[in-house]
N, C-alpha and C positions, 0 to 999 in steps of 0.2 A: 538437604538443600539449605546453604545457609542465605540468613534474611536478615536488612536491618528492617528497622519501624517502618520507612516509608515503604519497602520492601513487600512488606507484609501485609499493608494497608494497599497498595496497589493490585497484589494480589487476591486480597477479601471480595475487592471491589469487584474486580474481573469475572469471580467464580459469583458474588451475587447477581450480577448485572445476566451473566449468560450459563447456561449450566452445560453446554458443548466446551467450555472450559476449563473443566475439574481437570484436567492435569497440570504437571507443571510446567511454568512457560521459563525457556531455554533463556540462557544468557546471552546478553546484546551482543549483537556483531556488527564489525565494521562496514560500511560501503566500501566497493576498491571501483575504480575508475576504470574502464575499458578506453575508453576515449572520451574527447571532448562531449560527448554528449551522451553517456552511456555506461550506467552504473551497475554494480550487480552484486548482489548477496547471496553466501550458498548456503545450503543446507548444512545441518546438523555434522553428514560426512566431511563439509568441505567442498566439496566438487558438485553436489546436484544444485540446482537452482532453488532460491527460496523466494526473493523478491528480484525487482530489475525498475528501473526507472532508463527508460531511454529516447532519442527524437527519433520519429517517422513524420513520413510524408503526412499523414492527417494531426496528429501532434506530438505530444510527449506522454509515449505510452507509458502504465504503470501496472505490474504483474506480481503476484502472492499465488505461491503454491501452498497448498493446506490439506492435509486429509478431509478439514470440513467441507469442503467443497467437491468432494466427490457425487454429493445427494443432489446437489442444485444441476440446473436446467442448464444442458447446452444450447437449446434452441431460443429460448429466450432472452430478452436482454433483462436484467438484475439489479433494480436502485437498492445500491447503499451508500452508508457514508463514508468518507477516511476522515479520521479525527486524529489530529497530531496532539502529543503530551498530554491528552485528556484535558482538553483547553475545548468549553465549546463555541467560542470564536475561531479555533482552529478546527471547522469541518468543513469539506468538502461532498455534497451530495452528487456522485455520476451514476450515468447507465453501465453497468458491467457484464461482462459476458462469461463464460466458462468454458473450459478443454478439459477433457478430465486425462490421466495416464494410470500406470497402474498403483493404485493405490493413494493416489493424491489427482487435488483435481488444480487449474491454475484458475485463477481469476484473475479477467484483464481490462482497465478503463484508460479513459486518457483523461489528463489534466490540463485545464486552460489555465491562463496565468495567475490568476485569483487562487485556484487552488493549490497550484504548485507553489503561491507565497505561504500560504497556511503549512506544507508539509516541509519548507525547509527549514534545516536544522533539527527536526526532532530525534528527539531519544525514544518517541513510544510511539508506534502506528496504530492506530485499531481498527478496524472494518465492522461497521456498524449492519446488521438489517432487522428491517422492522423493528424497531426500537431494543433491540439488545445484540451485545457485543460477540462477535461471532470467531473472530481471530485477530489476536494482539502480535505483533511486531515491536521487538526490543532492538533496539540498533543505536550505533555510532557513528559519527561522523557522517549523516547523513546530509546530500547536496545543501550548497548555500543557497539563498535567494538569488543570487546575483547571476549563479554559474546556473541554475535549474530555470530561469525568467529567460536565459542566452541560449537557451536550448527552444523556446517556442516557437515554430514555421512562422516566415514571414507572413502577415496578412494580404488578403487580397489586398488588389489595387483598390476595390469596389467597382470596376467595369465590369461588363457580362460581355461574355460573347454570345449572348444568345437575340442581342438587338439586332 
């Protein structure tokens, strides 16, 4: 694996901070656009899913498959954090849930505006729990603020119908 300095200091970090990290982490890849509102990363092959940012009716979901996440709980919901570029101005703390399939598990949250300004643009995703680093994201070209903030469900009116 070749590495520059910052390369290899990024990496020290990773494998001190969590030790479900001791392998080597994959070369960034780019976002490709599905549509306006609907981004997707694939795996290592190419063609399986790795990450995905995209708008649903409750928001703008955000999804990482990971073999680490095979162990954790479906049934539960999962706080952790997303920290962009290893900026800790850039974290995001959500509830997250898990699917597992075979051999990998996904892990899925959504992001409100706040967080999704913290994750646009980064070059390096990490997914925090309980205070250490659980799975790092290397990527490119990942959404702007402008096109990821265009993507949040319109807000309530604030009426209820339940008066």
């Amino acid at each position: 694996m070749r590495m520059t300095g910052s390369s290899l200091a990024f990496v020290t970090s990773v494998v001190l901070a969590g030790a479900a990290l001791g392998k080597s982490l994959a070369p960034a890849k780019s976002w490709t656009k599905d549509n306006e509102c609907s981004w997707w990363l694939s795996g290592a092959d190419g063609k399986s899913h790795r990450a995905s940012l995209a708008r649903s009716s409750d928001g703008v979901l955000f999804s990482l498959s990971d073999p680490v996440f095979v162990s954790w709980s479906e049934t539960d919901l999962i706080k952790v954090e997303l920290r962009a570029d290893q900026d800790d101005k850039r974290v995001a703390a959500v509830e997250s849930w898990v699917t597992r399939g075979e051999g990998y598990g996904t892990l899925g949250f959504y992001l409100e505006s706040d967080a999704l300004a913290k994750v646009a643009g980064a070059g390096v995703l990490e997914v925090w729990r309980d205070g250490r680093v659980v799975a790092v994201l290397r990527v490119r070209a990942t959404p702007k603020k402008a096109d990821l903030l265009a993507c949040v469900p319109a807000a309530s009116s604030g009426s209820s119908d339940s008066e």
